[in-house]
FITORBA-424171 format. One line per field, with one value per residue: chain; residue number from 1; x, y, z of N, C-alpha, C in turn; residue in three letters. Coordinates in Angstrom, 2 decimals. Example, Ala and Ser with C-alpha at 12.3 -4.5 7.8 and 13.67 -1.06 7.14 Angstrom:
<atoms>
mol: c(A	A)
seq: c(1	2)
n.u: c(13.19	12.85)
n.v: c(-5.69	-2.25)
n.w: c(7.80	7.08)
ca.u: c(12.30	13.67)
ca.v: c(-4.50	-1.06)
ca.w: c(7.80	7.14)
c.u: c(13.20	12.90)
c.v: c(-3.30	0.03)
c.w: c(7.80	7.87)
type: c(ALA	SER)
</atoms>
This chain:
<atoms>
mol: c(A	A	A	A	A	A	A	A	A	A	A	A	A	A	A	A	A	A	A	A	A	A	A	A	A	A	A	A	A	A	A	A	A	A	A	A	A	A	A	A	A	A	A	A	A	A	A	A	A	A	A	A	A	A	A	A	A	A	A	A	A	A	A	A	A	A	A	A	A	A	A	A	A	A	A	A	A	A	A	A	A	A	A	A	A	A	A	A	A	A	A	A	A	A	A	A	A	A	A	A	A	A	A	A	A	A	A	A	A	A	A	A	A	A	A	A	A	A	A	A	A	A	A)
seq: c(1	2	3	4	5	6	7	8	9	10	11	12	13	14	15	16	17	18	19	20	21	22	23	24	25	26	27	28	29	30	31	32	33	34	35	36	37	38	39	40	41	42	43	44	45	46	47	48	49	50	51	52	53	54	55	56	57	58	59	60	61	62	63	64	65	66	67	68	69	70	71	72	73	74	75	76	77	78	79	80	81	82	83	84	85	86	87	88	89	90	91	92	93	94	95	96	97	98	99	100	101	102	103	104	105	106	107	108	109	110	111	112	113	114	115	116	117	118	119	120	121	122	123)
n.u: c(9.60	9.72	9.25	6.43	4.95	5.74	4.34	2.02	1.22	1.56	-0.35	-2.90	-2.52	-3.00	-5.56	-6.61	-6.33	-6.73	-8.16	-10.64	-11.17	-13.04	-11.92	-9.35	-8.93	-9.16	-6.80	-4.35	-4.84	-4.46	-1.82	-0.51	-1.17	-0.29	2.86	2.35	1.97	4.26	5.58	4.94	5.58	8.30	8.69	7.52	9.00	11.81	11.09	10.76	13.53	16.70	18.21	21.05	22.07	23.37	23.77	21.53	19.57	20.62	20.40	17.06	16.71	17.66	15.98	13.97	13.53	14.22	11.62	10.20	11.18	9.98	6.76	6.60	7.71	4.76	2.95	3.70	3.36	0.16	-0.90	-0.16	-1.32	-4.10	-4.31	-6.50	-9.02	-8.21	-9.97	-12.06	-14.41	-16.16	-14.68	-12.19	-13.03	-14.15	-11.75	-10.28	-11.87	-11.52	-8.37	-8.66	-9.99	-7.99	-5.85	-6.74	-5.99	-3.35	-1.27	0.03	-1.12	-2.56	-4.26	-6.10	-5.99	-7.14	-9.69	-10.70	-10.41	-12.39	-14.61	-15.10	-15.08	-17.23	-19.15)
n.v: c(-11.13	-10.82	-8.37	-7.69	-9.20	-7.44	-5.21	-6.51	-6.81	-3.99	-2.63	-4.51	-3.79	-0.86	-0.65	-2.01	-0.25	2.01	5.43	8.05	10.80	12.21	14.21	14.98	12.01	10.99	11.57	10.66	8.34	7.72	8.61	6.70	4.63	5.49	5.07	2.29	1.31	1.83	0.56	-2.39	-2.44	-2.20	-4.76	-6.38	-6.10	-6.87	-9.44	-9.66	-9.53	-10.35	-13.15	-12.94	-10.34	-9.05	-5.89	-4.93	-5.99	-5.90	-3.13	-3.21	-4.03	-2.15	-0.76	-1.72	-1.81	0.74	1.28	-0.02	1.24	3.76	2.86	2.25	4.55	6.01	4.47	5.25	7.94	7.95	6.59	8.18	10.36	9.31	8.35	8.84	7.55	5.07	2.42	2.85	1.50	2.14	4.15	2.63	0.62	2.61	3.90	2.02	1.62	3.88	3.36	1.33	2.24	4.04	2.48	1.31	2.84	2.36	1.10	-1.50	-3.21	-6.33	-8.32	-9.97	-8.46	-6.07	-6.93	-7.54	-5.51	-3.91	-5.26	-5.24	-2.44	-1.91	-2.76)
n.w: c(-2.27	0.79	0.60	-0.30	1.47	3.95	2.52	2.53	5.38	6.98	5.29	6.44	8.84	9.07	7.84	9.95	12.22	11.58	11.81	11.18	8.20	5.64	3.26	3.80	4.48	2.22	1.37	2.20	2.04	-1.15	-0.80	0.28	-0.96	-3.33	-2.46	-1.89	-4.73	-6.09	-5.31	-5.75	-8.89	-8.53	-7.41	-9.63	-11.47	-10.67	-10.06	-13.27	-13.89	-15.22	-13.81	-14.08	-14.11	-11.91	-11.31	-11.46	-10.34	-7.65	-7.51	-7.94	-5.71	-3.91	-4.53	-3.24	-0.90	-0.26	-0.30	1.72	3.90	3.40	3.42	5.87	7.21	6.17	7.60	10.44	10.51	9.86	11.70	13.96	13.23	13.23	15.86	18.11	16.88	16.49	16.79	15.83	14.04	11.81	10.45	10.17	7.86	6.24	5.60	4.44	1.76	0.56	0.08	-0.96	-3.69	-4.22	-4.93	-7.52	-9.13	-9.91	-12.39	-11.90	-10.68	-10.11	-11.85	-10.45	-7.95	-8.58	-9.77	-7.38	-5.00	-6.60	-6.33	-3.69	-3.17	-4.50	-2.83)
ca.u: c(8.56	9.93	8.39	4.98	4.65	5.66	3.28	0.62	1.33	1.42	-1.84	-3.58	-2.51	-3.37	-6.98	-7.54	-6.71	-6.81	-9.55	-10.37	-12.18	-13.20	-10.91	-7.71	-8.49	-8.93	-5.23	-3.62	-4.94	-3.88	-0.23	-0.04	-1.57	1.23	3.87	2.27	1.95	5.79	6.63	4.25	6.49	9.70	8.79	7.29	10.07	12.39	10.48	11.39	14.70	17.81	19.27	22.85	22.24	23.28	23.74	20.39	18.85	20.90	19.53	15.51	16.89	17.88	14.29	12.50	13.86	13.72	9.86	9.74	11.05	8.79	5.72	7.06	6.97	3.54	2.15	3.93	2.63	-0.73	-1.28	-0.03	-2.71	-5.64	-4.31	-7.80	-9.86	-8.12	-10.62	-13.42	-14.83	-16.46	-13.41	-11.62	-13.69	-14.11	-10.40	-10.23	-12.59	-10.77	-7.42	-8.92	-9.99	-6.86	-5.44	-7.32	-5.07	-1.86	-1.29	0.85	-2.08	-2.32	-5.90	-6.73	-6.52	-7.99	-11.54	-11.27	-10.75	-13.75	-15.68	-15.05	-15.85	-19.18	-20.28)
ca.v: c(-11.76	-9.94	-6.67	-8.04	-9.84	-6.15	-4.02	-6.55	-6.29	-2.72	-2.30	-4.80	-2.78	0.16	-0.94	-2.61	0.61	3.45	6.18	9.67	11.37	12.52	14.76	14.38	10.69	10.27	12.34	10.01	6.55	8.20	8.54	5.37	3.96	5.38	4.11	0.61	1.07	2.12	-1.19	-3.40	-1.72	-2.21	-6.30	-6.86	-5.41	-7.52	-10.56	-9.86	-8.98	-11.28	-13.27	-13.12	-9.05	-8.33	-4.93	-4.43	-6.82	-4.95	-1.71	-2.99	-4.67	-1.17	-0.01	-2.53	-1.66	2.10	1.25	-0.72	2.19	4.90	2.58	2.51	6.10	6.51	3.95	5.65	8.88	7.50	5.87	9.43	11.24	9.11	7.74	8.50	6.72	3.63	1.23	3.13	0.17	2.92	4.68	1.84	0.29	4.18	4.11	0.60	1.70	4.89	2.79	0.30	2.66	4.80	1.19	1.03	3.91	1.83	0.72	-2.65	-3.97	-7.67	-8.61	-10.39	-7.65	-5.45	-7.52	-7.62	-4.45	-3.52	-6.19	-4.53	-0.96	-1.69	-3.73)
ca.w: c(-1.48	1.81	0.52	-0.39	3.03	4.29	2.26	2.94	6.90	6.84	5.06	7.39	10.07	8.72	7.80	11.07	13.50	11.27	11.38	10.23	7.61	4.51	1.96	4.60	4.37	0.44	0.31	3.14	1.53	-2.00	-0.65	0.92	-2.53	-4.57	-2.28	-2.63	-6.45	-6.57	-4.54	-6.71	-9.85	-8.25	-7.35	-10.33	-12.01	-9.95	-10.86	-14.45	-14.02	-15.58	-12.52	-14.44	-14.31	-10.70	-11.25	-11.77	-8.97	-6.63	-7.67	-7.68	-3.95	-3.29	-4.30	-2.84	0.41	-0.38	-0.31	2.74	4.86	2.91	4.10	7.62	7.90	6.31	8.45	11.51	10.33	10.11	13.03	14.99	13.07	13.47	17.24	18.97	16.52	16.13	17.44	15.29	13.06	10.61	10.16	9.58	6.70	4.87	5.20	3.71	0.75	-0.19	-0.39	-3.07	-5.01	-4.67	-5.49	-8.69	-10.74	-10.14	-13.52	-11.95	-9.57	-10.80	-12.43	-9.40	-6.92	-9.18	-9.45	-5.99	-5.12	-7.31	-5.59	-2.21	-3.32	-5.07	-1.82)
c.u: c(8.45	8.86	6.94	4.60	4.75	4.56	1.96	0.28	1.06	-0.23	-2.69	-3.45	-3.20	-4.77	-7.71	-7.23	-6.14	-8.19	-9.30	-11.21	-12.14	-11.86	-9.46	-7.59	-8.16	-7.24	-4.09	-3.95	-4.20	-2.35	0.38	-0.34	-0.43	2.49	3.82	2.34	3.67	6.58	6.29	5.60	7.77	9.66	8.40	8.77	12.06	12.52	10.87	13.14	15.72	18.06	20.65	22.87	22.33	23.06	21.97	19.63	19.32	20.14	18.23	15.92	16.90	16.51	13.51	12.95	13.57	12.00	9.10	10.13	10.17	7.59	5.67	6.69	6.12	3.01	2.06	3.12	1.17	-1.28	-1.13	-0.94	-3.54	-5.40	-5.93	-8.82	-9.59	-8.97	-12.16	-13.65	-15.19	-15.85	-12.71	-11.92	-13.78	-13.09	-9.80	-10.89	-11.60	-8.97	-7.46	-8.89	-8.67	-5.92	-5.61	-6.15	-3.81	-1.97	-0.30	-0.12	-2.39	-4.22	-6.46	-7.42	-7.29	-9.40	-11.51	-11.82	-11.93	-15.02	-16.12	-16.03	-17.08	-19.97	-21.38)
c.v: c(-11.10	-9.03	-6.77	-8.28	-8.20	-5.30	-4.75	-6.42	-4.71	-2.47	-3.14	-3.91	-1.91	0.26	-1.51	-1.49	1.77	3.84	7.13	10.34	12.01	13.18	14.55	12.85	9.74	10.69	10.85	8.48	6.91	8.05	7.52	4.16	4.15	4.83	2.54	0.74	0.95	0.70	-2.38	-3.26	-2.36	-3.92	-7.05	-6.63	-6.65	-8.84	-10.76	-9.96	-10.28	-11.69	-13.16	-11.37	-8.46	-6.96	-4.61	-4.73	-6.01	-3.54	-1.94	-3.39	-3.11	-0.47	-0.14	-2.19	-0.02	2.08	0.60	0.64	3.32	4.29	2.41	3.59	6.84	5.80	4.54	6.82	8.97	7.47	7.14	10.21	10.91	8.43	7.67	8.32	5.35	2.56	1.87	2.25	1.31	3.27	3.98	1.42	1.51	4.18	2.51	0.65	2.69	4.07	2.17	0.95	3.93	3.77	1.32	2.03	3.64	0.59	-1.26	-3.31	-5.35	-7.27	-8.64	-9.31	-6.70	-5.39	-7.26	-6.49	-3.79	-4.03	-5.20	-2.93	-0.95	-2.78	-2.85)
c.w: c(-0.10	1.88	0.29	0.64	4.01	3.78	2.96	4.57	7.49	6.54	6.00	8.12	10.16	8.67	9.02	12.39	13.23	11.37	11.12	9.55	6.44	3.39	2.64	4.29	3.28	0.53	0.90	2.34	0.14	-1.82	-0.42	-0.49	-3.24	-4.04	-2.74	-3.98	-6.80	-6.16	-5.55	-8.09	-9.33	-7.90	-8.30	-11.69	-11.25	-10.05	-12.25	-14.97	-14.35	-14.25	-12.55	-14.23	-12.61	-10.39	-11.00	-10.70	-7.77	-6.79	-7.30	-6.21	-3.24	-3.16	-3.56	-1.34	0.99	0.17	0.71	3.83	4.70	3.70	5.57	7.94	7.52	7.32	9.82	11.55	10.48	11.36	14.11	14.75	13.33	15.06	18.06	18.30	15.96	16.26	16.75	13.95	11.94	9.46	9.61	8.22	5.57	4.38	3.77	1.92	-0.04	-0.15	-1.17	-3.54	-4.95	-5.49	-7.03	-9.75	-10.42	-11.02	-13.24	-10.71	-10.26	-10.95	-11.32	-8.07	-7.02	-9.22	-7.96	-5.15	-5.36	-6.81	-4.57	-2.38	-3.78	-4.11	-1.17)
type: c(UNK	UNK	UNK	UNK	UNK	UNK	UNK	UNK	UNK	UNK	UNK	UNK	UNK	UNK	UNK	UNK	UNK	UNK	UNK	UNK	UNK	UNK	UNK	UNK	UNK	UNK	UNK	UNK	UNK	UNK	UNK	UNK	UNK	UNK	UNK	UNK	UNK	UNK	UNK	UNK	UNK	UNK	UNK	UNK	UNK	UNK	UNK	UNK	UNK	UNK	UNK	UNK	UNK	UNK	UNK	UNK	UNK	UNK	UNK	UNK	UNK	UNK	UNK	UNK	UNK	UNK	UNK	UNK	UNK	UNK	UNK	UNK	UNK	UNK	UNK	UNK	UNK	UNK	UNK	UNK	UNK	UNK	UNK	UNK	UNK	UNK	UNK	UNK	UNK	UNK	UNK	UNK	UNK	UNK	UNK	UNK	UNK	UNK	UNK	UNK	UNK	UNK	UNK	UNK	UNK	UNK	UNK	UNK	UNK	UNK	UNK	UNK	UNK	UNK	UNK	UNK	UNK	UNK	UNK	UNK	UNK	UNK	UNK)
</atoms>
């Protein structure tokens, strides 16, 4: 639950004072997409997991944490590349679009976010 409350913090962030541009910005939402997909994977995965099977819980704990510092230092990364268009509303929203649909080809995106997603991009 931690790591969800993290990715989704992160991506707010990210969507509310990132900017940028075209083919750099599809690659950069893309990367930041597959981290989230790998986290989704690793909590859903986590979620299934035996509670009598520590071994194992420890290991996805180890992931899921693995995946909270990875999105740290895209977001950091981020935020240093697009620094002097943070406050560009445009930017923001393009960036916001090309992350759904980088969203969309992670095979562990729940139904829900999925429609939504889809919503968003065909607005």
């Amino acid at each position: 639950m931690k790591s969800l409350l993290s990715i989704i913090f992160v991506t707010s962030v990210i969507i509310l004072t990132s900017c940028g541009g075209n083919a750099e910005l599809k690659k950069d939402a893309k990367n930041i997409a597959v981290a989230m997909c790998r986290n989704i994977e690793t909590m859903n995965n986590l979620k299934a997991a035996n509670p009598a099977d520590s071994a194992k819980i420890n290991q996805l704990r180890a992931k899921e944490k693995q995946a909270e510092v990875e999105m740290t230092i895209l977001y950091q990364e981020f935020k240093a590349k697009y620094k002097e268009k943070v406050s560009d509303k445009k930017f923001s929203e393009e960036f916001s679009r090309e992350l759904r649909k980088a969203m969309l080809d992670c095979p562990y995106l729940s139904k829900e976010d999925r429609a939504s997603f889809e919503k968003e991009i065909n607005k």
